[in-house]
C-alpha positions in Angstrom: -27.7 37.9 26.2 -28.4 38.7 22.7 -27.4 36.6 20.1 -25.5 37.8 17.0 -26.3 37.2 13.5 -22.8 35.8 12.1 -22.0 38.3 8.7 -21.6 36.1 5.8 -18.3 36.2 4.3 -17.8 35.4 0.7 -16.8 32.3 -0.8 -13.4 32.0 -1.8 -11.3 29.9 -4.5 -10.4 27.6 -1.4 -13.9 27.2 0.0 -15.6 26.1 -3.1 -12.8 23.8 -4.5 -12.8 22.2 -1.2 -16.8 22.1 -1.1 -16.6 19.9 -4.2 -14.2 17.7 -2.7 -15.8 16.8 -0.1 -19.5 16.7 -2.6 -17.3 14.2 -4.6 -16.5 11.8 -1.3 -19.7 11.9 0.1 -21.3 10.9 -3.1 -19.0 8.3 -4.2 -21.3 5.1 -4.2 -18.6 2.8 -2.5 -17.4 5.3 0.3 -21.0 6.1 1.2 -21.5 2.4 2.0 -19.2 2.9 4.6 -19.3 6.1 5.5 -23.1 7.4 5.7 -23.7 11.2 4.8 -23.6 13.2 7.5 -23.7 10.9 10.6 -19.9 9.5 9.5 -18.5 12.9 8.7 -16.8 15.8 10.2 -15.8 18.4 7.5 -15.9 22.3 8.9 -15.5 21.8 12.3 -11.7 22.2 12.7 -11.2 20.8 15.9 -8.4 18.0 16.0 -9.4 14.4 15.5 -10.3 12.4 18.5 -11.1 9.0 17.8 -12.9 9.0 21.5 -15.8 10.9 20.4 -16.5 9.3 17.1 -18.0 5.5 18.6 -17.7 2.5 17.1 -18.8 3.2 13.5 -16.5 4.4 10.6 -15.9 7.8 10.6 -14.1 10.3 8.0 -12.6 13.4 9.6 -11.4 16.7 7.2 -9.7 19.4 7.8 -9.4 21.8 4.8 -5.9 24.0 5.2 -4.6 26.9 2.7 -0.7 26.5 2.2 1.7 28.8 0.2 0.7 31.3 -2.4 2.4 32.6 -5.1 2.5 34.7 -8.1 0.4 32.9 -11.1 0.9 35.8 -13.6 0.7 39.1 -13.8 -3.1 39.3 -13.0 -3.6 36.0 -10.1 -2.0 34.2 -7.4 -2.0 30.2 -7.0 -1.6 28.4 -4.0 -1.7 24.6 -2.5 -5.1 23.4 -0.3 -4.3 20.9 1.4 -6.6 18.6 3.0 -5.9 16.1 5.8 -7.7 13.0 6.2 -8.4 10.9 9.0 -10.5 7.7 8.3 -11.2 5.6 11.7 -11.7 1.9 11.6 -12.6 1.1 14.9 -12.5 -2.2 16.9 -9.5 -3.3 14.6 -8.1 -5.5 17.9 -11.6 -7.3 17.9 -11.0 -8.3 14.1 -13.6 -5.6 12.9 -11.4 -3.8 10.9 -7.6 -4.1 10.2 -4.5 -2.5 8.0 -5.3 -3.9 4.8 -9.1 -2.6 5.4 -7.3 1.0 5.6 -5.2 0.1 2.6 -8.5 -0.7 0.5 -10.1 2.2 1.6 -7.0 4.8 0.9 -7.0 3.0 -2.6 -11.3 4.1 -2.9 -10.5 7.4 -2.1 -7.9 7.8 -4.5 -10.3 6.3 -7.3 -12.9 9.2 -6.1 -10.8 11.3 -8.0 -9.1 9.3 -10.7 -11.8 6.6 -11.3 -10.3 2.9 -12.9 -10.7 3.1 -16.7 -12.9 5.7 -17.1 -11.3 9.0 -18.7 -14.0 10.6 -19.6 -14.8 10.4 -15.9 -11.9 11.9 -14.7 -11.9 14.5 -16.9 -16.1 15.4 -15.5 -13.9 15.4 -12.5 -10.7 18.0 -12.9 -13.4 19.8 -14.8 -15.3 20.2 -11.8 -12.8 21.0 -9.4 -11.4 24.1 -12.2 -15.0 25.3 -12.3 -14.6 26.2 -8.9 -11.0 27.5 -8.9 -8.5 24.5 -9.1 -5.5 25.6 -11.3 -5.9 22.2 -13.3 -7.9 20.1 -11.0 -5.4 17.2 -10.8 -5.3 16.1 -7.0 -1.8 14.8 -5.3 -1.8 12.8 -2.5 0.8 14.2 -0.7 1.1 12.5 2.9 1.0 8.5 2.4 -1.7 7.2 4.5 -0.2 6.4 8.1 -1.6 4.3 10.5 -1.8 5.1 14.2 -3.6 2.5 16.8 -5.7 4.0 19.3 -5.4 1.6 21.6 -7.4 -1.3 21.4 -10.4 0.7 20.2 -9.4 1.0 16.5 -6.9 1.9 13.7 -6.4 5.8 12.2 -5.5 6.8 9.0 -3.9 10.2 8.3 -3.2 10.6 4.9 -3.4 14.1 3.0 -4.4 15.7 -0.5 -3.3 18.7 -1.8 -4.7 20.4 -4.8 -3.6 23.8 -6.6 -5.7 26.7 -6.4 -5.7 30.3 -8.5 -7.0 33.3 -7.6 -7.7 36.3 -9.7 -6.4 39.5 -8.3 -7.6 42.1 -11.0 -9.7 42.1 -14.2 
């Protein structure tokens, strides 16, 4: 059987705001530590996390979802991106890893985006994230970070982040 050359579809508002999202994670000095580039990441994918198939190391898991869109102004739409996040901690029963290890490492994700003290940073940032379509580039974390065991294997985290996105619709 032949195989098919996939047509490459154009990048969208969406695609490249979440592409810097997930450059900004993976490059962050402290969750690299934990999480290695690419070995402890799943980011385009889309299949639902299943913290069987992920071992015994750390392990990030994104899923990068449009949400509503609505009228911007006369010319653009805006809409939310949301991205859930699950962040495995496994052998938490084995004292590995525990709840307040996936406090500490909601909290450095959080500072990925709005680092401690340093404005200037956070501004870099937002700028960033509005170069590539963000309406202002402020992130919410809008789905607190849950925790779900997984049996004795390890602890989940589902937490989410949602960020607005515009989208010109004429010149």
């Amino acid at each position: 059987m032949a195989s098919m050359n996939k047509p490459s579809l154009p990048r969208g508002n969406r695609s490249r705001v979440y592409q810097r999202i997930v450059e900004l994670m993976q490059t962050d000095p402290t969750l690299s530590k934990f999480f290695p580039v690419p070995a402890a990441w799943s980011v385009c994918d889309g299949k639902p996390f299943n913290p069987d198939l992920v071992g015994a190391t750390p392990f990030v898991h994104l899923v990068p979802r449009p949400y509503t869109t609505a009228w911007y102004g006369p010319d653009s739409m805006a809409g939310i991106l949301q991205v859930d996040c699950f962040v495995w901690l496994p052998g938490n029963s084995l004292g590995q890893y525990n709840a307040l290890d996936a406090l500490d490492l909601w909290e450095i994700l959080e500072q990925v985006f709005y680092p401690l003290n340093d404005r200037e940073k956070q501004q870099a940032i937002r700028a960033s994230l509005v170069a590539e379509g963000a309406k202002t580039g402020l992130v919410m974390f809008s789905q607190p970070a849950t925790q779900q065991q997984a049996q004795d294997k390890g602890l989940v985290s589902y937490g989410a982040l949602q960020i607005d996105v515009t989208r010109r619709i004429s010149p």
